[in-house]
N, C-alpha and C positions, 0 to 999 in steps of 0.2 A: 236566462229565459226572458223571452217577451211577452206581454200581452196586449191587446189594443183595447182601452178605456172603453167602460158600456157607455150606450146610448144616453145613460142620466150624468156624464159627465164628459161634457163638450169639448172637444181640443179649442184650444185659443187659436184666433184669428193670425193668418201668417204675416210678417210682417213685407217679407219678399214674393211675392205673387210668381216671380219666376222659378224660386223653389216649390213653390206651393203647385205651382202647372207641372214640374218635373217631375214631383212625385205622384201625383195622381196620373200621368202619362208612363210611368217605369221610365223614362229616360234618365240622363244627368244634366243636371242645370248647366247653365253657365258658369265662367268667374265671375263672383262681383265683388264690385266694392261697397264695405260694410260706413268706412270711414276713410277720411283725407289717410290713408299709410294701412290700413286694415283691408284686407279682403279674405275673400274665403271662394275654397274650390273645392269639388266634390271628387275624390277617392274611391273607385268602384273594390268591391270587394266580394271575394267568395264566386269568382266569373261574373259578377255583372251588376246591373242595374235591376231594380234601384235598390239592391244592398250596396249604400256609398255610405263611406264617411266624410262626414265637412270637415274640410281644417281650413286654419286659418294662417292667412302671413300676418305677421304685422314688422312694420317696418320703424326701427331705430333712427334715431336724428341724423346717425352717423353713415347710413345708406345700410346697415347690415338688417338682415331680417331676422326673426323670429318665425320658427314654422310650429303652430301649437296642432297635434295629432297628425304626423301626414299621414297615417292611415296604411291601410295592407300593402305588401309589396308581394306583386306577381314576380312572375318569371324577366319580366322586363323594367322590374324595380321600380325605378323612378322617370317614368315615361310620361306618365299622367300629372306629376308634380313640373319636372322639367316642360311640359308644355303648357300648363297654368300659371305658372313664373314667367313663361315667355310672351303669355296674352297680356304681359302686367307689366315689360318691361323689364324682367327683371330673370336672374338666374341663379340655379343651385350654386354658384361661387358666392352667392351675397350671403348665404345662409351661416349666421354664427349661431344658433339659439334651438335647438330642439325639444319644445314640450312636450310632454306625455301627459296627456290626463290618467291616464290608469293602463295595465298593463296589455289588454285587451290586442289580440292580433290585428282587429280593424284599426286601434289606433297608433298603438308602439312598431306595428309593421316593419313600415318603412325608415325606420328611425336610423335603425345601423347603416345599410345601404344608404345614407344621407350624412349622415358624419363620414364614412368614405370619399364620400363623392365632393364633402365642402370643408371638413375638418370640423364641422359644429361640434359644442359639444351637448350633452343630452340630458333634460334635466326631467327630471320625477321623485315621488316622493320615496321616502327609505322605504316602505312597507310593501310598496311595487317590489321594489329590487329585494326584497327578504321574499317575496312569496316566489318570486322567476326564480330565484335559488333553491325554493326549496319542492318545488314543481314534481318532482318524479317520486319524492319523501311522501310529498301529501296527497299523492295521486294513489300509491300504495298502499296507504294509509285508509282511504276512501274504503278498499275493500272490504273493510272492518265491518264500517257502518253500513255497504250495501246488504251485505250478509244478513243481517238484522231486519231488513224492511218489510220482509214480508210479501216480496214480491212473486206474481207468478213465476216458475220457472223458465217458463221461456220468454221472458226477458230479461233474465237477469245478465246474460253475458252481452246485448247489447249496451245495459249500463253500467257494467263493468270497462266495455270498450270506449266507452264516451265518456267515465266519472271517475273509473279506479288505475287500477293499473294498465289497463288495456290503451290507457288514451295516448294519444302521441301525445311525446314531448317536446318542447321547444314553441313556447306562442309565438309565432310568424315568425320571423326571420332574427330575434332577438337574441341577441349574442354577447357575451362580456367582452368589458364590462357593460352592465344595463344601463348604469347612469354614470356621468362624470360629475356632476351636481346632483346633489340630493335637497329637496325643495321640501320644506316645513312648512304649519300654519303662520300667515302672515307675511312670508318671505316674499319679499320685490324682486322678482326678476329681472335675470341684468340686461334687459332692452334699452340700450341708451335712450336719453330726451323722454321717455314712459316710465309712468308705476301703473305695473302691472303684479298683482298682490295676488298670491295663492289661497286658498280658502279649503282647509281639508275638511270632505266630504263623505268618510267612510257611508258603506253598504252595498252600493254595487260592487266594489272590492276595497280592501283594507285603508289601501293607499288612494282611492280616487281622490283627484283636486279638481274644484272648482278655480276661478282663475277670474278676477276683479278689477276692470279697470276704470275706475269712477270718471278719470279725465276725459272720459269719450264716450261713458254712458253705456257701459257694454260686462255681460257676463256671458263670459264662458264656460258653461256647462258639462262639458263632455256627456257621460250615461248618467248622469245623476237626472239631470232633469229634461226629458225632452218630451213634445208638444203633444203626440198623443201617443206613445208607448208607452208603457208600465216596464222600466228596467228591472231585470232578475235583480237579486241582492246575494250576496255570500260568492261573489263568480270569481273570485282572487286567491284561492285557495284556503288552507282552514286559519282559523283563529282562537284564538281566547276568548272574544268578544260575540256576542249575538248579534249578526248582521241588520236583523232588522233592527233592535234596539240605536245600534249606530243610524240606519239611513236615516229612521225618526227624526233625530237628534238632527243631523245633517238639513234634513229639509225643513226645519226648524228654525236654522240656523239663516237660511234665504230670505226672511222675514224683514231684515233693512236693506233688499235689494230690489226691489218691489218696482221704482223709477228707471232700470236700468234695461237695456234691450237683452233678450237671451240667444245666446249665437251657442246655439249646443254641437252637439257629435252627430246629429243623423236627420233628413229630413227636412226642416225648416225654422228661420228665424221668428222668432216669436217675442210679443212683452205679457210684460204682468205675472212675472217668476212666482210672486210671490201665493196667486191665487190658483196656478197650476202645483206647486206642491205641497197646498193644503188638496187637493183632489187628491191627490197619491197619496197621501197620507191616511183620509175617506177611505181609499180603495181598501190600506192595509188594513184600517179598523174593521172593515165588511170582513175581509180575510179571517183575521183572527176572529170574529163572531161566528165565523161557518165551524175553523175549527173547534170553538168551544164548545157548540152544538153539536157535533159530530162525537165529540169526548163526552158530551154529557148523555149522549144516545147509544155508544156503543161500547160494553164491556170488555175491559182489555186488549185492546185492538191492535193489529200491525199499524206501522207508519202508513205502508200501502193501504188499510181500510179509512185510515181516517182523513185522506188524501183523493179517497176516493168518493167521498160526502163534501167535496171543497170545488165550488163551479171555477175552474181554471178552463181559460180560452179553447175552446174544440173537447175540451175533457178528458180527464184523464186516462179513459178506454184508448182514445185514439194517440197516446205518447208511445214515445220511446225513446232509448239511450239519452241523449244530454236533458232533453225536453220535460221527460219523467222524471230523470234524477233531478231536475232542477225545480219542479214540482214537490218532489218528496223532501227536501232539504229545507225549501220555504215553509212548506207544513212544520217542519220538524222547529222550527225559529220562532214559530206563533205558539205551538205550545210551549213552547220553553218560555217565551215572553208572558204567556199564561203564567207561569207555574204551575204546567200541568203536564210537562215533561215525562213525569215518573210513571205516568196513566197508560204511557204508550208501549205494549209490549214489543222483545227483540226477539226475533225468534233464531 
């Protein structure tokens, strides 16, 4: 789930004014170049504009590229990437390197379809490839917890279709194996003549990585941080861990990256990483204060009541299937972060 930042906390200024005109127009930008071997091109997804994702080439000493996120694969796979490599000079043969920032259909999409096409191989973190294996287990699993929420009934089997067992399986076109590389904190990526160093990021999902490239002045972000949406958290399937406890942590973690440009997953290039996710972090504290307010006002309450005292973008009257459950799940992360979990009744 998304939200767009209130008015008392400003998106940063774009650093590319021609993604900045694309998205305010719903069109898709151009290709450009980020750096002398770096560019980035927009990925349309979900039929269209301007749901895109940016990914990026970047190009090795050795002439091979690196494609980090190519993003959804339609019916016509790699149309959109094969003609963005071709505004560049360049083509899906060069491609040895496919990153994933997290498992997410808009950006592990086109991943398979691309190692086919160049033999790349595909690198993400383990916790991606444990949660895409265990996908139809913990979709299952989901019904447990929707049972409990306290939801009207007539919606319960929309989020059932979009959270539990109802939901398709298979995130875009991803198919074993997920990964040929498995990418840890720390890890250089093997782009010849670059360090390009991974940065895990849990909370939008288990596995999310950030991705650091100091020689060039440059982070890659994927959903963790972008310029003015509020990424859902917990979207990777289930954990051991409290997702928002992780993303905290995570955007906490951006704090020596402060000088570097941000080339994220959706929308536009931006700087000053470091003061946009203390905003989000702002945002989460306001969160959890509604919930606590809501638990301190309402006597053993469903999930859905106390979810329903929590100002979420358009509110929670007007949700359903993904939108709601993804609402109710975040509720349920803030009080758990409270320690005030046990308060919530299941019905």
């Amino acid at each position: 789930m998304t939200t767009v930042p209130p008015p008392a906390a400003p998106a940063p200024e774009p650093i590319s004014p021609v993604q900045a005109a694309a998205l305010r127009d719903g069109v898709l930008p151009p290709v450009e170049q980020v750096r002398p071997g770096v560019w980035t091109l927009a990925v349309p997804f979900r039929g269209g504009v301007p749901d895109a994702t940016l990914s990026y080439v970047v190009e090795g000493t050795d002439g091979t590229l690196a494609v980090i996120d190519p993003g959804w694969a339609e019916d016509d796979e790699l149309a959109v990437l094969r003609a963005g490599l071709a505004a560049i000079g360049r083509s899906v043969d060069q491609v040895g390197l496919v990153v994933v920032t997290h498992l997410h259909a808009d950006h592990l999409g086109a991943a398979a379809a691309l190692r086919r096409a160049s033999g790349a191989r595909i690198a993400m973190h383990r916790l991606e490839v444990e949660a895409l294996r265990r996908e139809r287990e913990d979709a299952a699993a989901n019904d447990a917890d929707i049972a409990g929420w306290g939801l009207p009934a007539e919606l319960v089997a929309g989020v059932v279709a979009a959270w539990g067992s109802g939901r398709r399986i298979g995130l875009g076109r991803a198919v074993e194996p997920f990964a040929d590389l498995l990418v840890a904190d720390g890890d250089v990526l093997p782009i010849p003549g670059r360090e390009v160093r991974a940065l895990w990021t849990p909370g939008h999902t288990a596995g999310h990585l950030c991705l650091v490239d100091e020689g060039d002045g440059l982070l890659f972000t994927g959903d963790h941080v972008l310029p003015r949406i509020n990424s859902g958290i917990g979207l990777g399937g289930r954990t051991t861990t409290n997702p928002l406890g992780d993303l905290l942590s995570s955007l906490a973690r951006l704090d020596g990256y402060g000088d570097l440009e941000v080339c994220p997953g959706h929308e536009y290039r931006f700087r000053d990483v470091v003061t946009r996710a203390r905003t989000l972090a702002r945002h989460r504290a306001e969160r959890s204060r509604r919930v606590a307010a809501a638990l301190d006002t309402l006597t053993s309450p469903t999930l859905f009541e106390v979810a329903s005292r929590v100002p979420f973008s358009g509110g929670i009257d007007s949700m359903t299937g993904f939108l709601l459950a993804s609402a109710l799940t975040q509720t349920a992360f803030h009080a758990d972060l409270l320690g005030r979990a046990d308060e919530i009744r299941r019905d």
